[in-house]
C-alpha positions as CSV (number, residue, x, y, z in Angstrom):
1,X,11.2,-7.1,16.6
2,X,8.1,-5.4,17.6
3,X,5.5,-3.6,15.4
4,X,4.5,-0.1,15.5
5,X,1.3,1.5,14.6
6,X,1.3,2.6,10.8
7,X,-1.3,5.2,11.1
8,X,0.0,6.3,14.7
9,X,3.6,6.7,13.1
10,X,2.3,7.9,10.1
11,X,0.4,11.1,11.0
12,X,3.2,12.2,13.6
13,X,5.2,12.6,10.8
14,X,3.1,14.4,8.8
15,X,2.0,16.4,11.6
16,X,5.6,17.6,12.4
17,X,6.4,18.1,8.5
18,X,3.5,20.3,8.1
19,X,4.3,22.4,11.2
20,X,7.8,22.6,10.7
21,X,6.8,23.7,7.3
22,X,4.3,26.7,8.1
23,X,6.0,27.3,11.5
24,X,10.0,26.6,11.0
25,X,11.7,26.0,13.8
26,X,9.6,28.3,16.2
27,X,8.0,25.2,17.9
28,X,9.3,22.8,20.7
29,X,8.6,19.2,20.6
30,X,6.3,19.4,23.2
31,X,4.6,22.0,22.1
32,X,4.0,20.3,18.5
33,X,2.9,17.1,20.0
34,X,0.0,19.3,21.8
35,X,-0.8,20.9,19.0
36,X,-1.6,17.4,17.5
37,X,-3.5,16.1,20.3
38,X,-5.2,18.9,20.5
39,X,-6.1,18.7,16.0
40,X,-7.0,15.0,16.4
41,X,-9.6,15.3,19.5
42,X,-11.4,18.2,18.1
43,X,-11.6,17.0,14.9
44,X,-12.8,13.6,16.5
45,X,-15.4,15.3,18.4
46,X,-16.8,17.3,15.8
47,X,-16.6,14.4,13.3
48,X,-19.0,12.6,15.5
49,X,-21.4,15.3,15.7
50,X,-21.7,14.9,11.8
51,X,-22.2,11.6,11.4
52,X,-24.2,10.5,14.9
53,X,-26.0,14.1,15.0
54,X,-28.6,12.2,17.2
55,X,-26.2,12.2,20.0
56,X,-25.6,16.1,20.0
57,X,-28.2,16.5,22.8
58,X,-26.6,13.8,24.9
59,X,-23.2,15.6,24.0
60,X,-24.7,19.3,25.3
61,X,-26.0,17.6,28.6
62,X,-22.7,16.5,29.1
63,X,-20.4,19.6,28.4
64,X,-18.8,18.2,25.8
65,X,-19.1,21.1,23.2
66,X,-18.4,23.1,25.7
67,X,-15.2,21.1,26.5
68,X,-14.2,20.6,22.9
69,X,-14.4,24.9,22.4
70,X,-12.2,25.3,25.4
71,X,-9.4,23.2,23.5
72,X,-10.0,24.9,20.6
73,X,-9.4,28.2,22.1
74,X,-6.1,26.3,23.7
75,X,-5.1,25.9,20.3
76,X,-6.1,29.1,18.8
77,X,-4.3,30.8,21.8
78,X,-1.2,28.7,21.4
79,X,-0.6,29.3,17.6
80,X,-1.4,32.9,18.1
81,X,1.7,33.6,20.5
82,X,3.5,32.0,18.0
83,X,2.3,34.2,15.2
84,X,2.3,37.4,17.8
85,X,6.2,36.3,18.6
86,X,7.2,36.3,14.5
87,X,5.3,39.9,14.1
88,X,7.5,41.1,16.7
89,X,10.3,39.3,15.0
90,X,10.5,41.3,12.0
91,X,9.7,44.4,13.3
92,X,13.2,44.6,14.7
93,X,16.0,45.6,12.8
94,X,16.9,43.7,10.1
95,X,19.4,41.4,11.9
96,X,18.7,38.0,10.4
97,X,16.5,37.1,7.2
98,X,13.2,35.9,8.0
99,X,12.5,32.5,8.0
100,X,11.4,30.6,5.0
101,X,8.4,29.0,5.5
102,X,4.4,29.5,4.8
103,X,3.8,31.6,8.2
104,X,6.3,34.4,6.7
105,X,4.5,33.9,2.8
106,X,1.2,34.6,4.7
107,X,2.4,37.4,6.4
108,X,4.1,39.4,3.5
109,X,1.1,38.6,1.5
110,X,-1.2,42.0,0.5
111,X,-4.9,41.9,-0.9
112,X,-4.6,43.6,-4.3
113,X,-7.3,45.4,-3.8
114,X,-6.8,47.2,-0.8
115,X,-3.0,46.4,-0.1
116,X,-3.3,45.2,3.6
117,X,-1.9,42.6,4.9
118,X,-4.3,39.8,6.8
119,X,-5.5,40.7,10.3
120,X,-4.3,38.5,13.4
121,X,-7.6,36.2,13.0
122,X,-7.6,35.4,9.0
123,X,-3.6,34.2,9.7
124,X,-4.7,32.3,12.8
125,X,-7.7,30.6,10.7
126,X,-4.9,29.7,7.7
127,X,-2.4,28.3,9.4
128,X,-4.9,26.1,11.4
129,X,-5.9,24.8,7.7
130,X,-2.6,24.5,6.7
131,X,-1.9,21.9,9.7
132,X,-4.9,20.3,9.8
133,X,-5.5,19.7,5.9
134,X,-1.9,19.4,5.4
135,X,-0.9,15.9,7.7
136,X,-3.7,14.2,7.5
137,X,-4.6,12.9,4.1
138,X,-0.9,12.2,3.3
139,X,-0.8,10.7,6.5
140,X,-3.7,8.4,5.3
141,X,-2.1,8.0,2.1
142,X,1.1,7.0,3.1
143,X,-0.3,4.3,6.2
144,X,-1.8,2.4,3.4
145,X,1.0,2.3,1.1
146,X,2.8,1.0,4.1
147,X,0.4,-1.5,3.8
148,X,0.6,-1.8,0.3
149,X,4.6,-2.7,0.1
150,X,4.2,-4.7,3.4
151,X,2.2,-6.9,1.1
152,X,4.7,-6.1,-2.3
153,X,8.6,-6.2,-1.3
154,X,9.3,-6.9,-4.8
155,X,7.8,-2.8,-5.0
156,X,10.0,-2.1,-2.2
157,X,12.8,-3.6,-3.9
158,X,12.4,-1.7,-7.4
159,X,12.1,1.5,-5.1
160,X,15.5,0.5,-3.8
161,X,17.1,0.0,-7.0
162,X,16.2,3.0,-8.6
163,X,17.5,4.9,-5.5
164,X,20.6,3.0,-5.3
165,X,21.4,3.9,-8.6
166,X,20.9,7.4,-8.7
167,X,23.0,7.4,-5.4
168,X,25.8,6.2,-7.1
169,X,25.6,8.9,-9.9
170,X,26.8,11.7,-7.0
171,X,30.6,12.5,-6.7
172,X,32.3,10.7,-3.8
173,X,31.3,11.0,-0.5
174,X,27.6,12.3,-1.2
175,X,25.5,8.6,-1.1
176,X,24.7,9.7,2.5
177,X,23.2,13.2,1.4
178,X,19.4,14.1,1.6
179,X,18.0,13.9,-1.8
180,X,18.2,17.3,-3.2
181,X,14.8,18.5,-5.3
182,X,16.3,18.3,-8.7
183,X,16.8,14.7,-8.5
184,X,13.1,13.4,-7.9
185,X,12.4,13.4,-11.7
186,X,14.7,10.6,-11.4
187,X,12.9,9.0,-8.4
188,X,9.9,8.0,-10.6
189,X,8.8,4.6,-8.8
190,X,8.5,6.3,-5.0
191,X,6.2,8.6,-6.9
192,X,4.6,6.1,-8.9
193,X,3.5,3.9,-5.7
194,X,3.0,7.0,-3.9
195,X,-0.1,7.2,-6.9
196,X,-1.3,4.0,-7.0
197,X,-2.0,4.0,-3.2
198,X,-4.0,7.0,-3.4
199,X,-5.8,5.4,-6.8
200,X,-6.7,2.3,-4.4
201,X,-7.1,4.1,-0.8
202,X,-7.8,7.8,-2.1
203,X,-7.7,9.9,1.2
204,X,-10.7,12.1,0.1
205,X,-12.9,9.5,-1.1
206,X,-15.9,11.0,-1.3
207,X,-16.5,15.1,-1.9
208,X,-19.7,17.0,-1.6
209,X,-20.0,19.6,-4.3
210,X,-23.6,22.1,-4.4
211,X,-24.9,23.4,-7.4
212,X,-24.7,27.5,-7.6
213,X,-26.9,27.7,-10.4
214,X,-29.7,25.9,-12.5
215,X,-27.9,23.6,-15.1
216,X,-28.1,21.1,-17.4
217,X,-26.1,18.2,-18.3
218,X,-27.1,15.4,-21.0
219,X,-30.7,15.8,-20.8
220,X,-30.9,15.6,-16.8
221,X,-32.2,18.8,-15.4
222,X,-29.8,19.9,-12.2
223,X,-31.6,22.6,-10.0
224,X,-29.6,25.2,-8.4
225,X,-28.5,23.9,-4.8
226,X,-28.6,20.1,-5.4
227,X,-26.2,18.4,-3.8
228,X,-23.9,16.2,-5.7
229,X,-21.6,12.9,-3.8
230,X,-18.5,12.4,-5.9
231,X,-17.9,8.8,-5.0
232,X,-14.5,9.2,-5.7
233,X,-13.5,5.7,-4.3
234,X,-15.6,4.0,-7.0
235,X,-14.3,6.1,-9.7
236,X,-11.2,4.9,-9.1
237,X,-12.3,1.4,-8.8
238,X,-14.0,1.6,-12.2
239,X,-13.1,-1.2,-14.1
240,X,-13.7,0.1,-17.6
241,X,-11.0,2.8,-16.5
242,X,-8.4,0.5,-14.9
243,X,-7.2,-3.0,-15.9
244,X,-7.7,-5.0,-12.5
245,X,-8.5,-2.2,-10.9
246,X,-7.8,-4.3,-7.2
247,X,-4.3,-4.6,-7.8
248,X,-1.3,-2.4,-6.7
249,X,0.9,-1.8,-10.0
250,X,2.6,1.6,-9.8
251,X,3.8,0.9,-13.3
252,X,0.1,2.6,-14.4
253,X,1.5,5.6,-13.7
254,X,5.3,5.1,-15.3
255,X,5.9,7.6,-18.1
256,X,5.0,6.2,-21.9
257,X,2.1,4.1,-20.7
258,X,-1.3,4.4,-21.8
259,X,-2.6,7.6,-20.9
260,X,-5.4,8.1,-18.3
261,X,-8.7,8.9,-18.6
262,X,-9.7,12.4,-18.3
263,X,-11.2,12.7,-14.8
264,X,-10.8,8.9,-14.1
265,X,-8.3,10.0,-11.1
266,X,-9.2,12.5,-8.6
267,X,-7.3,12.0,-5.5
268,X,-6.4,16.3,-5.2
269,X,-10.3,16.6,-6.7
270,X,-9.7,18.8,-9.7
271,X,-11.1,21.9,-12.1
272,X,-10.9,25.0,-10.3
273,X,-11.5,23.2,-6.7
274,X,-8.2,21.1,-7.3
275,X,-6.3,20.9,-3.7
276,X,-3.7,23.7,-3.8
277,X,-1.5,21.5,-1.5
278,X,-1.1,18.8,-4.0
279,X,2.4,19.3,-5.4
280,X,4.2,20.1,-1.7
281,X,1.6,16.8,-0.6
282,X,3.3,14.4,-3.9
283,X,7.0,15.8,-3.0
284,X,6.7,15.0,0.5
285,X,5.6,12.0,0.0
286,X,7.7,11.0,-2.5
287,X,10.6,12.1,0.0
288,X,9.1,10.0,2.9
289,X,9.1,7.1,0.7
290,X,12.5,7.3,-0.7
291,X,13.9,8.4,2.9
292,X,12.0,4.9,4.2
293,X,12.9,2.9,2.3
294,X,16.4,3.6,1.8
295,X,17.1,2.8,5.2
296,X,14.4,0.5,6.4
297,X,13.0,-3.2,5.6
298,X,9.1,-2.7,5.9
299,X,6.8,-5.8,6.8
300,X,3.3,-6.2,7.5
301,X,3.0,-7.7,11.4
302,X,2.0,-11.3,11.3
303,X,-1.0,-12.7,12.0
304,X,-3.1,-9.3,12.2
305,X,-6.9,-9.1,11.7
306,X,-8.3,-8.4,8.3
307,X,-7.2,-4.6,7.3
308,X,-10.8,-3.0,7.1
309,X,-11.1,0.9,5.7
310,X,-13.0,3.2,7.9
311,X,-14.5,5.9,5.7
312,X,-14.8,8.8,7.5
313,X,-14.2,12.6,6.0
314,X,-11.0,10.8,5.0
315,X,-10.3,7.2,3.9
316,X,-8.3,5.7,6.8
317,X,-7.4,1.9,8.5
318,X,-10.4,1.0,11.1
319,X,-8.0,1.2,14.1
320,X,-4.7,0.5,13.1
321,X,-2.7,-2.1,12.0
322,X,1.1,-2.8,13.2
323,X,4.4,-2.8,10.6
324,X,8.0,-3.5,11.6
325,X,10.4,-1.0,10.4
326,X,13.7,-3.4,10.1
327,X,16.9,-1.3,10.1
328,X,19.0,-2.1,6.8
C-alpha cells in the first residue's frame, strides 16, 4: 500500500470544508482546487518576503510582486463573481430559500449604526479570511495528529471504541449515518486527541501582540507600542504546567481530571483576541477524526526521515511526511 502526503491530504480537506462552508455548493471542483493553489502561493510568496526581507529587491527585479498581485486579483476576481452571482440570486423572487452558509450570514448582516449592509469589497476581503484562516491551522493541527496516532494505535483504538459504541446506541439501520451534532458530547476522545495535538504542535505558536497604552505589570514598566512574542509553543511545553509535557495523553483533557491552568493553553489565543473560528475549527475536527477513523487504519510510512516542525506563521511538518490510510 502506498503513502500519501499528510499535510498535502490534510489541507485539501480543510480547504474544501471551509469553502463549502462560506460558499455552499456554488463552486466546482475545479474551480475550488484553483482557489487553493492560488491561497497557498500567495501566502508563500508573501511569507517569504517577511521572513528573508533581504531578498525583496531581488524579488522586484524579477517581477515577482508584480506576478504574485496579478494572482491575487485572479482570486479576488474569481470569488467576486461568485458573490456578484448570489446578490443576483436573492434578488429574484423568492423561489428557493437561500442557502445556509457564512456567504448568506455576511450578506444579511447590517451595521447597527448605520443599517447598511457591507459593500462588494469588505464581503470580498471576509470571505478571503474566512478561507484562508479557516483551512489552514486545522489543517496543521490535524497533519500532526495524523502523526500523532500513527505513532499511538492504542489512541486510535480507544477512538474506535467509543465510536463503535455509541453507533450501536441508534435504532436499526442507522450505524452507517453521519454523526449528527448532538452526539459529539458523547464523542469525547476524538475531541480529546484533537486537544492534545494542538497542546504539542499548536498551529499558532507564536503571536505578536503591541502595547496600546503605557502599563505596568509586577513592577516592569511596559511602554505604549512594545512589542510582546507569546511563545505559545513553550507555554505549552512548560513543565510545571504539564506532567511530561512530551507525551501525547488526550486523557489530560477527559472531563473530572485536574483542571488546567488558567492561560496554560492557548492554542485559539484567548481574552478578547480569542479566534472566533474556534468552536466550528474543534467540531470539524472532531468530525474529521471520528469520520477517519471509523473507516480507516492510519500508519506512519516506514522508514521516513526524522519528522522536523517548520515554524513559520503557523506550526507545520518541514516538507511532509507520508501515512497510509488502510481501508477497514
Amino acid at each position: 500500500m502506498v503513502g500519501v502526503p499528510a499535510h498535502e491530504l490534510m489541507t485539501q480537506l480543510t480547504f474544501r470544508i471551509i469553502a463549502r462552508s462560506v460558499f455552499s455548493t456554488n463552486f466546482s471542483g475545479a474551480e475550488l482546487d484553483r482557489v487553493a493553489r492560488l491561497i497557498t502561493e500567495i501566502q508563500a510568496f508573501y511569507v517569504r518576503t517577511i521572513r528573508q526581507p533581504y531578498l525583496n529587491p531581488w524579488f522586484r527585479l524579477r517581477g515577482r510582486f508584480r506576478y504574485h498581485d496579478q494572482l491575487t486579483q485572479e482570486l479576488r476576481t474569481l470569488l467576486s463573481r461568485h458573490i456578484a452571482a448570489r446578490r443576483r440570486e436573492n434578488d429574484l423572487p423568492a423561489a428557493t430559500t437561500p442557502p445556509d452558509d457564512l456567504l448568506q450570514m455576511l450578506l444579511d448582516v447590517r451595521y447597527e449604526d448605520t443599517g447598511l449592509p457591507m459593500t462588494d469589497e469588505q464581503l470580498l476581503d471576509e470571505a478571503l479570511i474566512l478561507l484562508i484562516a479557516g483551512h489552514e491551522t486545522s489543517a496543521n493541527a490535524l497533519t500532526w495528529l495524523l502523526y500523532l496516532l500513527g505513532q499511538h494505535p492504542a489512541e486510535a483504538e480507544a477512538i474506535r471504541a467509543e465510536t463503535a459504541a455509541v453507533l450501536a446506541s441508534r435504532g436499526a439501520g442507522q450505524a452507517s449515518a453521519t454523526f449528527a451534532f448532538e452526539e459529539l458530547p458523547r464523542l469525547g476522545r476524538a475531541l480529546q486527541a484533537v486537544q492534545e495535538a494542538m497542546r504539542l504542535y499548536p498551529p499558532a505558536w507564536m503571536v505578536d501582540r503591541v502595547a496600546l497604552a503605557d502599563d505596568e505589570y509586577q513592577g516592569l514598566r511596559i511602554p505604549k507600542g512594545t512589542l510582546f512574542s507569546l511563545y505559545i509553543y513553550g507555554l505549552h511545553h512548560a513543565p510545571r504546567h504539564w506532567q511530561q509535557p512530551t507525551e501525547f495523553q488526550p486523557q489530560r483533557f477527559a472531563p473530572g481530571q485536574t483542571p488546567l491552568v488558567p492561560g496554560a493553553y492557548l492554542p485559539f489565543g484567548g481574552g478578547p483576541r480569542l479566534c472566533i473560528g474556534m468552536q466550528f475549527a474543534l467540531t470539524e475536527m472532531q468530525l474529521v477524526t471520528l469520520e477517519l477513523l471509523r473507516h480507516f487504519e492510519v500508519e506512519l510510512e516506514p522508514n521516513q526521515p526524522v519528522i522536523l516542525t517548520q515554524p513559520l506563521i503557523t506550526l507545520r511538518p518541514k516538507g511532509d511526511f507520508q501515512v497510509r490510510l488502510r481501508l477497514r
